[in-house]
N, C-alpha and C positions, 0 to 999 in steps of 0.2 A: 629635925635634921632633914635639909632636902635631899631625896635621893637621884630625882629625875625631874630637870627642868623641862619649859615649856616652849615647844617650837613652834613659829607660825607655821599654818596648811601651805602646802605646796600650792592650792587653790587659789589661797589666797593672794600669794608672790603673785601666781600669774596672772590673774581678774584684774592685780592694781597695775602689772605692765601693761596688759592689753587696752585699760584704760584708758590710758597715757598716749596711748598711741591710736587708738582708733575707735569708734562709737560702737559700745556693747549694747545687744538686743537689751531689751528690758527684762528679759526673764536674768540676763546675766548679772547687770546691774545689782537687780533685787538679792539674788543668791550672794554679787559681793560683798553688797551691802548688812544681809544679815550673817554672811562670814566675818566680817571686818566686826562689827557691831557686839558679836559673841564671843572673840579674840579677845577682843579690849575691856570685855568686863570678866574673860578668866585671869587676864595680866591684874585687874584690881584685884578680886581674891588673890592671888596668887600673895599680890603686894600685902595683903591684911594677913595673910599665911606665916608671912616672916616672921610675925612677933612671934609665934610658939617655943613652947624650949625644946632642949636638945632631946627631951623624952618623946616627941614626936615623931613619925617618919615621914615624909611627905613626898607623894609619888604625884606627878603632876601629867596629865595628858596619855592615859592607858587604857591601851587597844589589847583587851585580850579574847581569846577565841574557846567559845565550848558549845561541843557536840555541834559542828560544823556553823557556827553562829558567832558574825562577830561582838560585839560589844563595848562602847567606849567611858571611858569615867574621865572626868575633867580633872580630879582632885581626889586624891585617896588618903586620908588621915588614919595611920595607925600608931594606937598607943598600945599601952600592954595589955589589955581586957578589951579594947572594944576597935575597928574597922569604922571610920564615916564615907561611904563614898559620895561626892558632893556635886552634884549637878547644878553648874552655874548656869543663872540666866540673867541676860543684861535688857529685860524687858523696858518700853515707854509706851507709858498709853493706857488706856481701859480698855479691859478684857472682863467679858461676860462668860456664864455655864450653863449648859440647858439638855438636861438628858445627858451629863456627861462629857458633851463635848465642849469646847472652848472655840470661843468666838473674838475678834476684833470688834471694841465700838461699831465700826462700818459694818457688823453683822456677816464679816469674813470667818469661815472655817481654820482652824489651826491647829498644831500638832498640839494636844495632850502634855502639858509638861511634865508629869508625873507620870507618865508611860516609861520615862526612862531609868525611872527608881525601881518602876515593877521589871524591867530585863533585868537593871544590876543585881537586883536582890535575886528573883528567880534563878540566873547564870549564876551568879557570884558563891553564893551558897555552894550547890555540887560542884564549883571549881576550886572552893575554898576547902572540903573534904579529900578532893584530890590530892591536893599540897596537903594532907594531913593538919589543919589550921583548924582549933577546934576554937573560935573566937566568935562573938558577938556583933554581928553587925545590924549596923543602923544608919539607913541610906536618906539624905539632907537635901532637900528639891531649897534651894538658895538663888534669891533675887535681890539684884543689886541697885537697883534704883529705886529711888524714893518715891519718884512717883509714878508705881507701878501700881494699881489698885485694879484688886481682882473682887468682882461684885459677886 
């Protein structure tokens, strides 16, 4: 069952009028670009989301805040025993690892896509004792393109 649909960033509205209308610096472009780019592959989950049954809950696009720290989940599946919080990425390309960090082909630095499993879990945990929710969670780093190949 869904509980909370998914709205586009306000970011985003405004990158694509500003487009439209006048030439964005390249740092804006790029920022549109991988806004627009990670929008479109949380609306395909989202769309793969539907088939579940009504034993589902599905909270889409949640901003919650602990101990003065925000934190966002693209996609919250709860069933009766276990929490998935599901961090979509709509990656293309080859990406390399080295010492941990995560690289672009081009030998570019990039954000960690599994940094965002270790907030949820870290936050989520003592925010989930808070609510008195004494459940199992199991946090799902999900990539949506097939030809995403991480070496």
């Amino acid at each position: 069952m869904l509980f909370k649909s998914r709205l586009e960033l306000l970011e985003i509205t405004l990158l694509r009028s500003l487009n439209a209308r006048m030439r964005l610096s390249h740092k804006d472009v790029s920022n549109y670009t991988r806004l627009r780019k990670g929008f479109e592959g949380e609306q395909k989950s989202d769309l793969w989301l539907e088939g579940l049954s009504e034993e589902w809950l599905v909270i889409h696009d949640l901003l919650l805040e602990y101990n003065n720290s925000k934190f966002q989940i693209d996609s919250l599946l709860i069933s009766h025993d276990k929490i998935y919080p599901l961090d979509i990425k709509n990656f293309e390309g080859d990406y390399f690892v080295e010492a941990e960090k995560w690289y672009t082909s081009s030998k570019k630095d990039m954000k960690n896509p599994y940094t965002n499993r270790i907030v949820v879990s870290s936050y989520f945990v003592p925010y989930s004792a808070i609510l008195a929710i004494n459940i199992h969670l199991s946090p799902i780093l999900s990539s949506l393109t097939p030809n995403f190949i991480y070496i």
